[in-house]
MARTORLUM-11543 format. One record per residue (C-alpha): residue in one letter; x, y, z. Coordinates in steps of 0.25 Angstrom, whole numbers, plus 5000, padded with zeros to 4 digits. Layout:
BEGIN
+------+------+------+------+
! rest !   c1 !   c2 !   c3 !
+------+------+------+------+
!    a !    X !    Y !    Z !
...
+------+------+------+------+
//
This chain:
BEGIN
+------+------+------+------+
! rest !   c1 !   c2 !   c3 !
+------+------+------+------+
!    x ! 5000 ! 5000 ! 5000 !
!    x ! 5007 ! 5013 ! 4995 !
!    x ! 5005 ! 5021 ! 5009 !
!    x ! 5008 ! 5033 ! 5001 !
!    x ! 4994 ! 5032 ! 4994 !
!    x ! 4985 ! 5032 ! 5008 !
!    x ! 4977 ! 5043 ! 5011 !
!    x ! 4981 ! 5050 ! 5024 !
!    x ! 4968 ! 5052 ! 5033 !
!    x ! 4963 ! 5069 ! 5033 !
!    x ! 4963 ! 5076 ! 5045 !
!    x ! 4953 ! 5089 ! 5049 !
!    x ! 4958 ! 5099 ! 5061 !
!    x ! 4943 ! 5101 ! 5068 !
!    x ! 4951 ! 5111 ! 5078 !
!    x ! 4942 ! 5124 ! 5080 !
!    x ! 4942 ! 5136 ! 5075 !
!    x ! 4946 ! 5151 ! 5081 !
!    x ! 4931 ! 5153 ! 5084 !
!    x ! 4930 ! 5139 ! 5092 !
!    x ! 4941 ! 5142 ! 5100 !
!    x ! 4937 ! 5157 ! 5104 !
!    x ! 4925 ! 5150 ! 5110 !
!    x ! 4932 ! 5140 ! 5119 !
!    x ! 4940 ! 5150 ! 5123 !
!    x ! 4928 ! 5160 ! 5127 !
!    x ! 4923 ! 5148 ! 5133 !
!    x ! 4935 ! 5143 ! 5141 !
!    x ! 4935 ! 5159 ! 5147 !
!    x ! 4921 ! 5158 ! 5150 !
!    x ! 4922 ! 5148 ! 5160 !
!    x ! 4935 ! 5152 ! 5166 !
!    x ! 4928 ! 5164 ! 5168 !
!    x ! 4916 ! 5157 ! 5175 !
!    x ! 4926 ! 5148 ! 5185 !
!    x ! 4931 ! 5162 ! 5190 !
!    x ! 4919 ! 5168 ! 5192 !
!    x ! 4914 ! 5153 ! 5201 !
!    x ! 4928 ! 5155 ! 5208 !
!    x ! 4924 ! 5167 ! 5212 !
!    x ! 4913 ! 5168 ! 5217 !
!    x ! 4914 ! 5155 ! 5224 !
!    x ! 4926 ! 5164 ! 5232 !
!    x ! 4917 ! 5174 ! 5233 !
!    x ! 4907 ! 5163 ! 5241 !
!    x ! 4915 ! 5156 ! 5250 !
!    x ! 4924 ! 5168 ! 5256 !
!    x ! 4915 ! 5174 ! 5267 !
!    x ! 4910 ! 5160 ! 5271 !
!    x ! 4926 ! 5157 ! 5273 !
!    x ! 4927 ! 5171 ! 5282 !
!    x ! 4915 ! 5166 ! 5290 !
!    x ! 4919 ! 5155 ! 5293 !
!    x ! 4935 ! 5161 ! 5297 !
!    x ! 4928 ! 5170 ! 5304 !
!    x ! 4920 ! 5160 ! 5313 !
!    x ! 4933 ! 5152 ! 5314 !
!    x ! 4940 ! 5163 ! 5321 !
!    x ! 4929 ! 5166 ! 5330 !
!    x ! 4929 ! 5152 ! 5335 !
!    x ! 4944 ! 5153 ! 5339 !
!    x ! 4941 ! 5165 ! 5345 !
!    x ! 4929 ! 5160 ! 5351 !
!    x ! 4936 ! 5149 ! 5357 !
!    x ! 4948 ! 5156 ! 5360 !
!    x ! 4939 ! 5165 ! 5370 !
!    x ! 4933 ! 5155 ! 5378 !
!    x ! 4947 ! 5147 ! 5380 !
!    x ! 4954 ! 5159 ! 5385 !
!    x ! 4959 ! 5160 ! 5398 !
!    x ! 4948 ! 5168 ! 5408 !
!    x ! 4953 ! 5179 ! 5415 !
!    x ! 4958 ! 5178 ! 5428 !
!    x ! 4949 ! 5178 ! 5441 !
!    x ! 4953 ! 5187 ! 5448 !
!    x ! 4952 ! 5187 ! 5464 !
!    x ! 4949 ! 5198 ! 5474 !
!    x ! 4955 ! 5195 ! 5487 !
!    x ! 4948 ! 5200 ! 5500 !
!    x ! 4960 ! 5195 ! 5509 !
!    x ! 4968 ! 5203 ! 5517 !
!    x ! 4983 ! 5201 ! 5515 !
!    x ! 4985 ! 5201 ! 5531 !
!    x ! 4977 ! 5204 ! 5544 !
!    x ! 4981 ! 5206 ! 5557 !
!    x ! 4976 ! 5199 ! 5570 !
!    x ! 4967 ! 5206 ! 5579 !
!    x ! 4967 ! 5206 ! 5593 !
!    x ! 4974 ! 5213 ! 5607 !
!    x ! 4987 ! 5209 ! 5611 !
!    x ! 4988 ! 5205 ! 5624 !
!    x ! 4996 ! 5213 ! 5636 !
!    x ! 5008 ! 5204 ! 5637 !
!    x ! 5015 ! 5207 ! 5651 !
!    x ! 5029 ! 5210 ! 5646 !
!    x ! 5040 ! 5211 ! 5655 !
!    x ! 5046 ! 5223 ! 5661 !
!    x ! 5059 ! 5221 ! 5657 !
!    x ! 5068 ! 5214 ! 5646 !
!    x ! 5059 ! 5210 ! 5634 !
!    x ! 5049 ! 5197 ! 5631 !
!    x ! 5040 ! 5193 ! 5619 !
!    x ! 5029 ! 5184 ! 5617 !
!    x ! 5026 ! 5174 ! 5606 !
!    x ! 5014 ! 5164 ! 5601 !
!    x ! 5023 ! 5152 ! 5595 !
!    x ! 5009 ! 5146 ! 5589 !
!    x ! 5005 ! 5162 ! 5580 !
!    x ! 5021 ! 5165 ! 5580 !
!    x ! 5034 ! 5162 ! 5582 !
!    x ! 5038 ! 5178 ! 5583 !
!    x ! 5035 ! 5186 ! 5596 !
!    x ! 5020 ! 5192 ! 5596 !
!    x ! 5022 ! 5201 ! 5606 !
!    x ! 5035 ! 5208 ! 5614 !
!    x ! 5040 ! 5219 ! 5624 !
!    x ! 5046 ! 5230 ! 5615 !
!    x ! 5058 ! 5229 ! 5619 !
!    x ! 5066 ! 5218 ! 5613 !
!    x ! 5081 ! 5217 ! 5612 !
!    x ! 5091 ! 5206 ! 5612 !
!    x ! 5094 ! 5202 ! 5626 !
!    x ! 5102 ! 5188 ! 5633 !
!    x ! 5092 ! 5176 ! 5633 !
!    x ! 5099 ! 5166 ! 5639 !
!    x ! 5092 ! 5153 ! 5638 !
!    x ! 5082 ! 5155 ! 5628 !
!    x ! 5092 ! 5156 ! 5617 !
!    x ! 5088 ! 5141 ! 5619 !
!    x ! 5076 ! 5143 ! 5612 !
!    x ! 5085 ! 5146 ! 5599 !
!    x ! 5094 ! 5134 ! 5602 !
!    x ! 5083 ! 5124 ! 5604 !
!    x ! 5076 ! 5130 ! 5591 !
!    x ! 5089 ! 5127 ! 5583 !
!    x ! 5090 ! 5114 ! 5588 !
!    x ! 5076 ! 5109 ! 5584 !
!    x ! 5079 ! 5115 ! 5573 !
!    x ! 5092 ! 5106 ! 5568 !
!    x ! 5085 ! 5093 ! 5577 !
!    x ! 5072 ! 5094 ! 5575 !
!    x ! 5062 ! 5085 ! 5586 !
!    x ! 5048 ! 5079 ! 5585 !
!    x ! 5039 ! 5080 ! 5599 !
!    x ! 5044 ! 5065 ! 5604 !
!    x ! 5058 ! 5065 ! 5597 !
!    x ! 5072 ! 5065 ! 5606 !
!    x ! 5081 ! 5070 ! 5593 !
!    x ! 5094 ! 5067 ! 5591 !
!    x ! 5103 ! 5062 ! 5602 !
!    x ! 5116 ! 5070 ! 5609 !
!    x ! 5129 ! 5062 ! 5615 !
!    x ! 5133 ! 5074 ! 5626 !
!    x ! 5148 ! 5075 ! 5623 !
!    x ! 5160 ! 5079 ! 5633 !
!    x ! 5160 ! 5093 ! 5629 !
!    x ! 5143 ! 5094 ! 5630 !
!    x ! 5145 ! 5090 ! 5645 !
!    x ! 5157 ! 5100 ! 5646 !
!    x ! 5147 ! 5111 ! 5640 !
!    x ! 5137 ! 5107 ! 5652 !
!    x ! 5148 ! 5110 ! 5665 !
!    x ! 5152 ! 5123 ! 5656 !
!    x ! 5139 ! 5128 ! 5658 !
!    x ! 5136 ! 5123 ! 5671 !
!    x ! 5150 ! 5132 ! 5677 !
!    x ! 5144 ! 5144 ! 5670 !
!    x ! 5130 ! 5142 ! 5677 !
!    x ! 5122 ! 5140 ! 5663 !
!    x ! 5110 ! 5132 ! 5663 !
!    x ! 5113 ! 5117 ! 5658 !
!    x ! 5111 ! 5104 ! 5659 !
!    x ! 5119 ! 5092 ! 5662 !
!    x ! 5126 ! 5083 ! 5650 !
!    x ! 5135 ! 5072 ! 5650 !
!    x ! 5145 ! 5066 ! 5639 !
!    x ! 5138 ! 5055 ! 5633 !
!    x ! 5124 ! 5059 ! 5637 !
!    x ! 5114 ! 5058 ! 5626 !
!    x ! 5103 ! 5068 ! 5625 !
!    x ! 5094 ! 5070 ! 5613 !
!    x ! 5090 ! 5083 ! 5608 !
!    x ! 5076 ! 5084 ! 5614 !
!    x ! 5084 ! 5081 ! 5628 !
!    x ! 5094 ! 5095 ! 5624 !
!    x ! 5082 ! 5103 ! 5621 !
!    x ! 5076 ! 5099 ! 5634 !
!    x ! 5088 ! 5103 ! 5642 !
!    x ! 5091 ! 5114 ! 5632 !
!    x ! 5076 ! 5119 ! 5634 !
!    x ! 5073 ! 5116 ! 5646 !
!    x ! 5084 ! 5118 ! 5655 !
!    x ! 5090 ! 5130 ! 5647 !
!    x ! 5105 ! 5120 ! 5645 !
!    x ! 5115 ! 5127 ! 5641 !
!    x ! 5125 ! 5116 ! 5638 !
!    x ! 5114 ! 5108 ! 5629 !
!    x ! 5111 ! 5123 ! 5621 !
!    x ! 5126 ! 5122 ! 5617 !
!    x ! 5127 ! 5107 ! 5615 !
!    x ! 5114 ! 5107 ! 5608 !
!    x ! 5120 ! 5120 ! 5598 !
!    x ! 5132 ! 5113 ! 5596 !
!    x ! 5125 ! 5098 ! 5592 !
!    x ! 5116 ! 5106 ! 5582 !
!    x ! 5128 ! 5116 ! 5577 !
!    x ! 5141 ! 5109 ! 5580 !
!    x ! 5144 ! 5121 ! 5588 !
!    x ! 5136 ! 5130 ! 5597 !
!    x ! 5142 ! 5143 ! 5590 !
!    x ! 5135 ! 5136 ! 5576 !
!    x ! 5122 ! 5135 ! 5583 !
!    x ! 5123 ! 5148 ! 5587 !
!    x ! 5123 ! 5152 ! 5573 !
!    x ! 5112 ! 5145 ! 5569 !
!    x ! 5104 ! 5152 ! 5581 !
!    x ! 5106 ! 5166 ! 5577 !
!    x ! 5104 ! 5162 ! 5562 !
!    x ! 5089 ! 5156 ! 5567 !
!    x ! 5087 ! 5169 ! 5575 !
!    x ! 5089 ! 5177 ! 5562 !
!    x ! 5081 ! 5168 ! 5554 !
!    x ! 5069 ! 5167 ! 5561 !
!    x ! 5069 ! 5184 ! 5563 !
!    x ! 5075 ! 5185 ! 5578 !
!    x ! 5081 ! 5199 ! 5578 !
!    x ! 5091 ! 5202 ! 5590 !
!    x ! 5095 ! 5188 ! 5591 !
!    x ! 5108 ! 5182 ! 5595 !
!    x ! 5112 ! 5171 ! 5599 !
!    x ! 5128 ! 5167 ! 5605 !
!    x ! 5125 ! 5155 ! 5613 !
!    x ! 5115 ! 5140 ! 5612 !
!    x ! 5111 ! 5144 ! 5627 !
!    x ! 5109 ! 5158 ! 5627 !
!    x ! 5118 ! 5159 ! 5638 !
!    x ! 5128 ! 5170 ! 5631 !
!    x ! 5123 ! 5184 ! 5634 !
!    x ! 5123 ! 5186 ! 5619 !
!    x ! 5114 ! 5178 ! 5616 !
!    x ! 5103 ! 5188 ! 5615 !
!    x ! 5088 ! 5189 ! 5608 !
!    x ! 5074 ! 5197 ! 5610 !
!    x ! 5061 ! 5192 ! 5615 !
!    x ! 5057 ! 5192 ! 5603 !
!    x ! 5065 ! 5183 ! 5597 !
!    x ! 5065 ! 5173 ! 5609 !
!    x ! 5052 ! 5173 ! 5607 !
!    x ! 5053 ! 5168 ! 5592 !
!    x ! 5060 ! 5159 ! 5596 !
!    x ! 5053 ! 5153 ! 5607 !
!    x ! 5039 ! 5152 ! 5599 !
!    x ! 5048 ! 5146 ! 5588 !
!    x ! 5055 ! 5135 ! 5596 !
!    x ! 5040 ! 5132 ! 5604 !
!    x ! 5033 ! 5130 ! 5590 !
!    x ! 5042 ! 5117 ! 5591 !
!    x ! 5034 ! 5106 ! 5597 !
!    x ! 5048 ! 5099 ! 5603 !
!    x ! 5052 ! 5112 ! 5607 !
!    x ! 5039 ! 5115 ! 5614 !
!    x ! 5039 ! 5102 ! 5623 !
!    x ! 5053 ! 5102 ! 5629 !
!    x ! 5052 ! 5118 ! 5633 !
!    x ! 5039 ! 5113 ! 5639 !
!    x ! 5045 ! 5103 ! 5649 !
!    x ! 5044 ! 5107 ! 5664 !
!    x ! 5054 ! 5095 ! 5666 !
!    x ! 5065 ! 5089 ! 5657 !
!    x ! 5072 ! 5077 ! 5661 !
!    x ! 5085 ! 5073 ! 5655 !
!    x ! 5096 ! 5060 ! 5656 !
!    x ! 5106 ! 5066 ! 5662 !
!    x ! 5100 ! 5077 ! 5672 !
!    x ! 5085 ! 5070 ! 5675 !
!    x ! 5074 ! 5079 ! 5675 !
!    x ! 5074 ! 5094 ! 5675 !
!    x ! 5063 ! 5104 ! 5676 !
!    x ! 5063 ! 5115 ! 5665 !
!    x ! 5072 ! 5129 ! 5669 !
!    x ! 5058 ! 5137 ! 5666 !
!    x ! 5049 ! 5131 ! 5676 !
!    x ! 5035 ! 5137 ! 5672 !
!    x ! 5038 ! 5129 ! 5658 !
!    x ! 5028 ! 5116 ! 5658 !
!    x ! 5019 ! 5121 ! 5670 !
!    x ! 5007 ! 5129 ! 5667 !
!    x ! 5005 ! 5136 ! 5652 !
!    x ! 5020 ! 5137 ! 5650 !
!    x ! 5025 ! 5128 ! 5639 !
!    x ! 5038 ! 5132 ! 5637 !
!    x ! 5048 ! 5138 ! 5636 !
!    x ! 5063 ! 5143 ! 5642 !
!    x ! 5069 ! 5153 ! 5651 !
!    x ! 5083 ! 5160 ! 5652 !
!    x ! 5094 ! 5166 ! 5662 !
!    x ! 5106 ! 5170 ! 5660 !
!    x ! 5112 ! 5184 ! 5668 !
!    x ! 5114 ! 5192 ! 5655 !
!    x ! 5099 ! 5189 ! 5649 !
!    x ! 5092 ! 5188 ! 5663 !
!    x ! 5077 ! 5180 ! 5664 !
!    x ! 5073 ! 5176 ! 5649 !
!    x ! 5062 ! 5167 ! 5646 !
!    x ! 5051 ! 5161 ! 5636 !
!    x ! 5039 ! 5155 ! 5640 !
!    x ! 5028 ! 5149 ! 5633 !
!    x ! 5015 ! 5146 ! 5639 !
!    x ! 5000 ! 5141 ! 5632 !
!    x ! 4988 ! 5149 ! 5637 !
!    x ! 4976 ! 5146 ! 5634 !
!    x ! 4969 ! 5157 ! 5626 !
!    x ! 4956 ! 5159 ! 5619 !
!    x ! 4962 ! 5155 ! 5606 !
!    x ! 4966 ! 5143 ! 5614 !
!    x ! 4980 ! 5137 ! 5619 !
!    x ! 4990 ! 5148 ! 5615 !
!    x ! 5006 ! 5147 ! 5617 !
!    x ! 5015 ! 5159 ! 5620 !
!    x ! 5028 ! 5161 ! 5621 !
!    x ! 5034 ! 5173 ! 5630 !
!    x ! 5049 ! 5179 ! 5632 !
!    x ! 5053 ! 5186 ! 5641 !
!    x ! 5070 ! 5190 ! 5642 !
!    x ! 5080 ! 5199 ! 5651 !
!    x ! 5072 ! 5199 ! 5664 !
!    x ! 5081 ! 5202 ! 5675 !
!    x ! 5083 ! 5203 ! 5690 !
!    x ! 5077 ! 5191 ! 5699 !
!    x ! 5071 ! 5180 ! 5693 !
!    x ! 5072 ! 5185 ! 5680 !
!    x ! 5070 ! 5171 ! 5674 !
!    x ! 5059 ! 5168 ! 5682 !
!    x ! 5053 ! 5183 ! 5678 !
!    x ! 5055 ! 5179 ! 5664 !
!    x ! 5047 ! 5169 ! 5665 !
!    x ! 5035 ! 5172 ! 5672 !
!    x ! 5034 ! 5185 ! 5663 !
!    x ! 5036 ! 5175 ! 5650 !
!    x ! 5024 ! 5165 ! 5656 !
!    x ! 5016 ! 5178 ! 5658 !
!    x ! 5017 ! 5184 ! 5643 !
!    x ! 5016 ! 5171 ! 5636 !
!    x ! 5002 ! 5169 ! 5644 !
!    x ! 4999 ! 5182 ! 5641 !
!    x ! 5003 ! 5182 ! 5625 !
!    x ! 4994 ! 5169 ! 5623 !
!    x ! 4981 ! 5177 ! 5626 !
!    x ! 4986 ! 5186 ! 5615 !
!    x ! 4982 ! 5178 ! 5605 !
!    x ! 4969 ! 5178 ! 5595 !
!    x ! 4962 ! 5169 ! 5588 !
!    x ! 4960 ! 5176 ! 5574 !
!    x ! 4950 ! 5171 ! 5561 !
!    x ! 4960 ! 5175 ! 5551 !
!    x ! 4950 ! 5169 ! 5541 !
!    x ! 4935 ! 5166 ! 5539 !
!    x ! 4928 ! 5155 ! 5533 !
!    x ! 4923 ! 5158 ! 5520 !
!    x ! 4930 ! 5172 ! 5521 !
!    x ! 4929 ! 5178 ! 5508 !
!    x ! 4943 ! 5181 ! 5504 !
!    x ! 4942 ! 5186 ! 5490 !
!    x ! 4934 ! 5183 ! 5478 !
!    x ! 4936 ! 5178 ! 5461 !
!    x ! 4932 ! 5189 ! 5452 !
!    x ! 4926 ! 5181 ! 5440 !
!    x ! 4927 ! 5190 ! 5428 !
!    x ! 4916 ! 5182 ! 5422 !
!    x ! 4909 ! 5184 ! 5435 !
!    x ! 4893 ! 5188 ! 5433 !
!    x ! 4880 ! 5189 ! 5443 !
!    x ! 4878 ! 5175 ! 5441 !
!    x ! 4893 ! 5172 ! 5441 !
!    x ! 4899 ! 5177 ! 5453 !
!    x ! 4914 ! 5179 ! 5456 !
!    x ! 4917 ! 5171 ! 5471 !
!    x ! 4922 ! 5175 ! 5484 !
!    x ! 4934 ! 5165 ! 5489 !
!    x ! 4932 ! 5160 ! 5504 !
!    x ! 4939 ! 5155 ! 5514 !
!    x ! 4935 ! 5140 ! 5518 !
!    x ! 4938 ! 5139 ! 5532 !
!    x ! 4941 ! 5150 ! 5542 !
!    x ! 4956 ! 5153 ! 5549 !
!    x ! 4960 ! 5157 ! 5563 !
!    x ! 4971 ! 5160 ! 5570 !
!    x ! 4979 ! 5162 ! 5583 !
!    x ! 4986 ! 5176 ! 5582 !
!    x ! 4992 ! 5187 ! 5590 !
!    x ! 4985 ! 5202 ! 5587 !
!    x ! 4993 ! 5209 ! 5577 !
!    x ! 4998 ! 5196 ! 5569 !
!    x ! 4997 ! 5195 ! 5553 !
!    x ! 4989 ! 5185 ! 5545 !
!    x ! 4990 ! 5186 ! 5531 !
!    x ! 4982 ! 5182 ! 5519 !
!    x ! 4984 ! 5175 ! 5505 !
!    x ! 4974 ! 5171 ! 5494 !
!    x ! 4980 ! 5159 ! 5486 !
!    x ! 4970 ! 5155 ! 5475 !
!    x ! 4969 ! 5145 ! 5463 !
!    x ! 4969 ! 5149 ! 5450 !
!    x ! 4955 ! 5154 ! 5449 !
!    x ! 4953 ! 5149 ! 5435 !
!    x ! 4954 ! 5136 ! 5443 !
!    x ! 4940 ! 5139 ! 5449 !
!    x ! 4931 ! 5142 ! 5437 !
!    x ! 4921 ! 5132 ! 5438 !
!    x ! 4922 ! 5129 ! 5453 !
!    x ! 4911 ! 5127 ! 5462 !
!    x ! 4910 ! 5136 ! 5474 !
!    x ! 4919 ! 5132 ! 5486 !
!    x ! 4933 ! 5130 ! 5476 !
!    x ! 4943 ! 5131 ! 5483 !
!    x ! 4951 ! 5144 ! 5476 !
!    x ! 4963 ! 5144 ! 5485 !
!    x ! 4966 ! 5148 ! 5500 !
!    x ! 4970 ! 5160 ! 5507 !
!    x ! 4984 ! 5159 ! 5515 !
!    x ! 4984 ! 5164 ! 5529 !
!    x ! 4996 ! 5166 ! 5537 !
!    x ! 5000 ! 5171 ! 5550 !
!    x ! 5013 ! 5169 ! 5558 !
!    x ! 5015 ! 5152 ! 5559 !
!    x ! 5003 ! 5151 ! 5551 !
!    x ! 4999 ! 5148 ! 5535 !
!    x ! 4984 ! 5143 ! 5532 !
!    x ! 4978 ! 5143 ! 5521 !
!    x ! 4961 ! 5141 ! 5518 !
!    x ! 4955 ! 5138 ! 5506 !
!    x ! 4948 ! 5149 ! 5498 !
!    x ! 4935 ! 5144 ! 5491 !
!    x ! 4925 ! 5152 ! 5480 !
!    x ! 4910 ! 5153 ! 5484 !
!    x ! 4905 ! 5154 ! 5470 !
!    x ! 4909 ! 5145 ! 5455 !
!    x ! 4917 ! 5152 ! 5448 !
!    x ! 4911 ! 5149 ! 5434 !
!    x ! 4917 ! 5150 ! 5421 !
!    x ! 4915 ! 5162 ! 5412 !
!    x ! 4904 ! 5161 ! 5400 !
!    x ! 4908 ! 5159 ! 5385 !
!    x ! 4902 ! 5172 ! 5382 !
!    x ! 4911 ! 5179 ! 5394 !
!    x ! 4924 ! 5172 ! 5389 !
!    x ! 4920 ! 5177 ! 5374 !
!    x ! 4919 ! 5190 ! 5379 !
!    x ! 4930 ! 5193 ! 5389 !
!    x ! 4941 ! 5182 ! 5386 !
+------+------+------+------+
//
């Protein structure tokens, strides 16, 4: 087959022409035309439906942002003094005519409550004592029933004890290889004023009587005894010298001891090596007088301090009076007769004071949210407080309350803290309580005042 000779198949372009193509083209715009038009007002629809809704979004927040903020603080007004000052007449003491004396109430005070005006340093012979006995209790503490520690007298203690007997001081007898425990030196140191145990007592606690000494003047300053000094355990140097005052600080100290309290309280005191020996101070253990110790010596003539309990209409009260440098006949005696008579006399001074009230209304919550129907409430006192004082003495007074969002929602009665009151020796405390429910603010408060 000549290939050459076949007829080719004939092909037509059907493409369109100029004034086809103008139409597509008009169409192809038209409906672009109409998609941005849709677009648009579809925009134009949706926008303040999505700021609405923005809008309640952020009031939501805020909304909720409100009421979970913290309230404000309640605030409290306090109707509590920050001190008072017992009431009452101080009794007429019969001070002594001469030298100078001071009174003090060991169960109120451990400072003197009343004194003659006149106070200076003078000798006090034995009742430097009182300071060495303190000291010793102090390092070798005792329960009521205990003996303490015991001491093997040495060759040198019963050497100390014929020392002192040739120089006409007031001891009592030891012997090398004795034992003695401490509660048997406190009695012969207490009781029957003993020099020789003061010094064997000092140098046992110090290692030295000069080192105990020391620690006796550091106590005096620690404790506030102006015009103090001590040079001797015994009080048998003429330099040892202190005021009424400060004896008598020292006295209502050493009797708020209970072991103290019972040896100076022995009429008799028996002991191994010299039998039984009645007290130096022969009025202490007969009677009201409880206690406590005397002194003589030529430079600081009669010195005493005795304590008696006299019943009272407060009931049993305990007074300690001091009386030093009484002179001429009998001084001691003197001393202590005047001392018996003002420590009676001083127990009748005291008063029985209500230095708080049941359900006393010591301050109140101010609510801020508070309304008629709402009110903010008063902060009592549960139970009522009352207390032995001496006219003129200090009570103070501090609120200590919870944090008082604590007690929104609390019934009445919650207790919302206490109030502190103190007064020498003495720290109570009694709850405070609210007398209403403090309830919680409204929504409608909190969205307008948070």
């Amino acid at each position: 087959m000549d290939l050459a000779n076949i007829e080719k198949p004939k092909y037509t372009s059907k493409l369109p022409s100029l004034e086809c193509n103008g139409h597509y083209r008009q169409l192809g715009a038209s409906l672009v035309s109409h998609m941005h038009v849709s677009l648009s007002r579809r925009r134009r629809r949706t926008l303040p439906a999505t700021l609405a809704l923005g809008c309640v979004l952020i009031s939501v927040v805020m909304v909720n942002a409100r009421l979970r903020s913290p309230l404000p603080t309640l605030r409290v007004s306090s109707h509590t003094p920050a001190t008072i000052v017992a009431r009452g007449s101080l009794p007429r003491l019969p001070w002594p005519a001469q030298g100078e004396a001071a009174v003090a109430i060991p169960s109120i005070s451990t400072a003197a409550v009343a004194s003659t005006l006149k106070q200076r340093a003078v000798p006090i012979a034995s009742l430097a004592k009182l300071m060495t006995a303190y000291l010793v209790l102090k390092h070798l503490p005792l329960v009521i029933g205990s003996q303490g520690p015991v001491i093997t007298i040495s060759a040198a203690d019963e050497q100390q004890y014929y020392n002192d007997v040739a120089q006409d001081q007031s001891s009592v007898q030891v012997t090398a290889g004795e034992h003695l425990t401490e509660y048997q030196l406190l009695q012969a140191l207490l009781t029957r004023s003993a020099n020789n145990v003061a010094q064997l007592l000092a140098t046992w606690v110090a290692g030295s009587e000069a080192a105990f000494v020391s620690q006796m003047n550091q106590t005096a300053t620690r404790i506030g005894l102006t015009d103090t000094h001590f040079a001797d355990a015994s009080g048998f140097s003429s330099a040892t010298k202190a005021t009424a005052k400060a004896i008598a600080t020292i006295a209502a100290i050493d009797m708020r001891n209970p072991v103290f309290d019972r040896i100076v309280n022995e009429h008799t005191v028996t002991l191994p090596l010299v039998g039984t020996l009645p007290n130096i101070v022969a009025r202490i253990g007969t009677a009201n007088v409880v206690g406590i110790k005397s002194g003589y010596t030529i430079w600081s003539g009669g010195c005493a301090a005795i304590a008696t309990q006299e019943p009272t209409k407060v009931g049993k009260i305990e007074a300690v009076a001091v009386v030093l440098d009484q002179q001429g006949p009998a001084s001691l005696h003197h001393a202590a007769s005047i001392a018996e008579r003002l420590a009676n006399e001083a127990s009748l001074g005291v008063i029985r004071a209500t230095v708080a009230r049941s359900h006393q209304s010591i301050g109140s919550l101010k609510v801020p949210w508070a309304t008629s129907t709402q009110p903010a409430s008063n902060l009592i006192l549960s139970h009522a407080l009352t207390a032995n004082l001496w006219p003129g003495q200090k009570v103070t007074y501090k609120l200590h309350l919870i944090a008082a969002s604590a007690l929104i929602g609390t019934a009445p009665g919650t207790v919302a803290g206490y109030l502190q009151v103190q007064w020498p020796l003495h720290n109570e405390r009694i709850s405070v309580v609210t007398t209403e429910r403090i309830q919680a603010p409204s929504d409608w408060w909190r969205l307008v005042h948070a």
